[in-house]
C-alpha positions as CSV (number, residue, x, y, z in Angstrom):
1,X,127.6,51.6,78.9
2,X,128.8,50.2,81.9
3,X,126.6,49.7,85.0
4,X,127.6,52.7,87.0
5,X,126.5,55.0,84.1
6,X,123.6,53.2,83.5
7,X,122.2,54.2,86.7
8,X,124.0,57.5,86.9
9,X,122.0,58.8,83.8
10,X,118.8,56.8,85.1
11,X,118.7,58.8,88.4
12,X,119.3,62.2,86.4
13,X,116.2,61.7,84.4
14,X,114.3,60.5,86.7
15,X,115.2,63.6,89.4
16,X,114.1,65.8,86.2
17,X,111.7,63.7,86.1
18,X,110.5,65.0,89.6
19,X,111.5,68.8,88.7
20,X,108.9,68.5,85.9
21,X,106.3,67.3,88.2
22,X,106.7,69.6,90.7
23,X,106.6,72.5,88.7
24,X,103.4,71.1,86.7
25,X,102.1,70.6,90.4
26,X,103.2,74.5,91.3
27,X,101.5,75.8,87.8
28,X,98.5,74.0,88.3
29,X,97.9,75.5,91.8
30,X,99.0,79.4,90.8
31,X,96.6,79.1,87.8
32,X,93.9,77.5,90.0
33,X,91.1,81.2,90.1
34,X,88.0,81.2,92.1
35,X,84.7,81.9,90.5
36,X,83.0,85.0,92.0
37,X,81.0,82.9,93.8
38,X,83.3,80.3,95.0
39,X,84.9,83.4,96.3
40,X,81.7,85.2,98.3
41,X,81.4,81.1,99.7
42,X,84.9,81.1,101.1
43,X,84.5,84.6,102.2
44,X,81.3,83.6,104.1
45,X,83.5,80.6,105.8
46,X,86.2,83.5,106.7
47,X,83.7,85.7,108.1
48,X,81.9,83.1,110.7
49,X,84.9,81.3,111.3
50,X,86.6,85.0,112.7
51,X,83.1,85.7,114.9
52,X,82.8,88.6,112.9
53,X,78.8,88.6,113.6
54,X,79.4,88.7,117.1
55,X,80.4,92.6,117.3
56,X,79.5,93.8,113.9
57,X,76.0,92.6,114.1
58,X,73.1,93.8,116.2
59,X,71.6,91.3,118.0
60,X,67.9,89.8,118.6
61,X,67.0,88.0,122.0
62,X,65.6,84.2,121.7
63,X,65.0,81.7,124.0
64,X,68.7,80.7,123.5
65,X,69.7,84.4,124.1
66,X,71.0,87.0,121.9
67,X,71.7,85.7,117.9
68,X,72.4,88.4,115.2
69,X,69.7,90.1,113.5
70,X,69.7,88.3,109.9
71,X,68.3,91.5,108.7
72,X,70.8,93.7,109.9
73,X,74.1,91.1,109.1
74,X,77.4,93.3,109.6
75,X,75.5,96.7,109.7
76,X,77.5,97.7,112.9
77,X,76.2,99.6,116.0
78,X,73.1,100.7,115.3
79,X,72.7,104.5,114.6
80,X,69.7,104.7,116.7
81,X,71.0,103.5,119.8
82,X,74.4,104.7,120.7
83,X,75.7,104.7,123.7
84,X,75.2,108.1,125.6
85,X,75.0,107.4,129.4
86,X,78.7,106.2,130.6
87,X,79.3,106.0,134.3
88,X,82.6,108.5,135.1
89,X,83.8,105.3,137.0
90,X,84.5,103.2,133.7
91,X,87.2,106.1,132.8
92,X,89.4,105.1,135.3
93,X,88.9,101.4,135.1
94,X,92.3,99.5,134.5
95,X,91.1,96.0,134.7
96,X,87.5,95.8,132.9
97,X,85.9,96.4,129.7
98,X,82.7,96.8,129.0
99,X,80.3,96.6,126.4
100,X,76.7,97.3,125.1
101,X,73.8,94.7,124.8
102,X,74.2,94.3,121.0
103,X,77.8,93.9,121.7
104,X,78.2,97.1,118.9
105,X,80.2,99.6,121.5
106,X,82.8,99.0,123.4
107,X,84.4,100.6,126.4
108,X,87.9,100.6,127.2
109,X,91.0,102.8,128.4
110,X,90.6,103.5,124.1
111,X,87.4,105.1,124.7
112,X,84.2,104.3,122.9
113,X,84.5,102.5,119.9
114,X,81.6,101.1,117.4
115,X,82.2,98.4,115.1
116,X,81.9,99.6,111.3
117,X,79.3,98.7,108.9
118,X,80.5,96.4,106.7
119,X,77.6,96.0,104.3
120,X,77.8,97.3,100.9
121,X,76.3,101.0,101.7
122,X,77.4,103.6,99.7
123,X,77.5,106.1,102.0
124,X,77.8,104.8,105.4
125,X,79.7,100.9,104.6
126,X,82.2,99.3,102.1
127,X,79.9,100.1,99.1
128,X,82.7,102.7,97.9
129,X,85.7,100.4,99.1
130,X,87.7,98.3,97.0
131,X,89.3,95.3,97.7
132,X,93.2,97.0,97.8
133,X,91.7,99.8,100.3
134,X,89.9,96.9,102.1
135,X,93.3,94.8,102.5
136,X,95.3,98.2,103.0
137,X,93.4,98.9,106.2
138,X,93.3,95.3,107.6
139,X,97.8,95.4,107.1
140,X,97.9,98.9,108.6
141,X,95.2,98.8,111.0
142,X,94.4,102.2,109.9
143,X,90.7,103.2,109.1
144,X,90.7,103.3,105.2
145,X,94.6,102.4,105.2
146,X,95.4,105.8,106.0
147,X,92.9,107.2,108.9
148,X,92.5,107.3,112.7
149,X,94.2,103.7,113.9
150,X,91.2,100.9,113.8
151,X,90.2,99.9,117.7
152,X,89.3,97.5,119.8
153,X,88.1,95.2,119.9
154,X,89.1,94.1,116.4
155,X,91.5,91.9,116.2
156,X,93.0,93.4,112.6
157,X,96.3,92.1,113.8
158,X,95.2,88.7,113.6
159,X,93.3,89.5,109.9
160,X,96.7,90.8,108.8
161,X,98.2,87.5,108.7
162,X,95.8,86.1,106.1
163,X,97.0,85.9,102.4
164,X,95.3,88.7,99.7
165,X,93.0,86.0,98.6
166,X,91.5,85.3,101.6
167,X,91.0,89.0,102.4
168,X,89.6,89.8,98.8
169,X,87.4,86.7,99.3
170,X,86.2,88.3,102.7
171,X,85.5,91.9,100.5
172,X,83.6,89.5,98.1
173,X,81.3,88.1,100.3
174,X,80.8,91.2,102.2
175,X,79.8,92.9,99.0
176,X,77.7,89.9,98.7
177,X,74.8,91.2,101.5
178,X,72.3,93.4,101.5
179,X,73.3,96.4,102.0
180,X,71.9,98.0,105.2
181,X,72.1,102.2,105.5
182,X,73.7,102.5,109.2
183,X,75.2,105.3,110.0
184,X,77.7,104.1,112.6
185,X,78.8,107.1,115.4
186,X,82.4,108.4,115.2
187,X,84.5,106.6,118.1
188,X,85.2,108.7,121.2
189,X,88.5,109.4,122.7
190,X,89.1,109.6,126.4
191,X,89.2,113.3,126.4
192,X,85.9,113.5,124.6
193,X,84.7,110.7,127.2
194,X,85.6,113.0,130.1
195,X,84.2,116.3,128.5
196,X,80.9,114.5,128.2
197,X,80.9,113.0,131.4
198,X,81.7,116.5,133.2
199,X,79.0,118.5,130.9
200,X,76.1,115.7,131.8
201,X,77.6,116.5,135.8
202,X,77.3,119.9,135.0
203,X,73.7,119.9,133.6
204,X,73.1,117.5,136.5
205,X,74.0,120.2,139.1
206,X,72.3,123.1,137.0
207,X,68.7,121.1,136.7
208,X,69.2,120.6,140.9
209,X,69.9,124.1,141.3
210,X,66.6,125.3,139.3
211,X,64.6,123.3,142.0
C-alpha cells in the first residue's frame, strides 16, 4: 500500500470516526428526559427569569415596597378588588398606560385587561389545562388556543419563541403551586369602557338631580 493510500483510507476512518461521535453525541442529548421535578425546577427558573410575578401576582407592601404575596403566587388580579372607577380621560389617552397597585389590571387603548390565574384551580386557573392547550395558547396568543386574543401586557410573543420543553416545564412548575381559587374578571373592551364610564356620568347627574 503506497503512501498516498495509506493516508487516504486513514483520513476516511477517522472522518467516520467523527460521524460516529457526533451522532452518539446527538443521541445522548435527544434521549437526555427530565425528572418531573427537574422539570417544575427549570420551570421555576423560566417563570422568575420572564417577571412573570410581577403582573400575575398580587402584591404586599414592605419596607422595600411592593413584593408578591407568597400566598397568592400567580393567582392573578384579585377577584375582590377590580378595578371599577376609571377616569373617561384614560380612554382617549394615546401615549400612557396605566395600571393598578397590585400591578393585576392594566389600562390601555385595549381596554382593561387582568392577568389570568395561573395556579392549578380547577375552576378559575390551569387546573383543567394541559400542557398542549397550555403551549397552543402561548403560539397563538389566543386565550385557550382558540379564544378572545391574550392582551397586554403579556408578552406571549416573546413566550412563543421558547422550545415545547421549556413551555411544558413552565406548565409543570405552575401545576407545582398551590392552587389559589381567584376568580379573575373578564377583560373589558373599549366600548364596554365607554358604556361604563357614561352610565357612572349618568347616575352621577341623576343622584345631583334628586338633591
Amino acid at each position: 500500500m503506497s503512501k498516498v493510500q495509506f493516508y487516504s483510507v486513514m483520513f476516511v476512518v477517522l472522518f467516520a470516526v467523527l460521524i460516529l461521535v457526533e451522532v452518539g453525541c446527538s443521541n445522548s442529548k435527544e434521549e437526555k428526559v427530565l425528572s418531573q421535578e427537574e422539570m417544575v425546577q427549570k420551570g421555576k427558573y423560566l417563570v422568575n427569569l420572564g417577571g412573570c410575578n410581577d403582573c400575575h401576582s398580587p402584591k404586599v407592601m414592605t419596607a422595600m415596597g411592593p413584593v408578591p404575596d407568597t400566598t397568592r403566587l400567580l393567582s392573578g388580579n384579585p377577584q375582590d378588588q377590580p378595578v371599577t372607577e376609571i377616569d373617561p380621560a384614560f380612554l382617549n389617552s394615546k401615549s400612557w398606560l396605566f395600571t393598578s397597585m397590585n400591578l393585576t389590571a392594566w389600562v390601555g387603548p385595549w381596554g382593561v385587561s387582568y392577568t389570568a390565574n395561573l395556579t392549578p384551580d380547577a375552576e378559575t386557573g390551569l387546573g383543567n389545562w394541559t400542557p398542549d392547550l397550555f403551549i397552543k395558547a402561548l403560539r397563538s396568543g389566543k386565550h385557550m388556543g382558540v379564544g378572545r386574543p391574550i392582551l397586554p401586557p403579556m408578552p406571549w410573543p416573546a413566550f412563543a419563541q421558547l422550545n415545547d420543553e421549556d413551555l411544558k416545564c413552565i406548565f409543570a412548575y405552575l401545576h407545582s403551586l398551590p392552587a389559589v381559587h381567584n376568580k379573575v374578571p373578564d377583560p373589558l373592551s373599549p366600548d364596554m369602557m365607554a358604556s361604563l364610564v357614561n352610565k357612572d356620568n349618568m347616575n352621577m347627574v341623576k343622584a345631583k338631580d334628586t338633591k
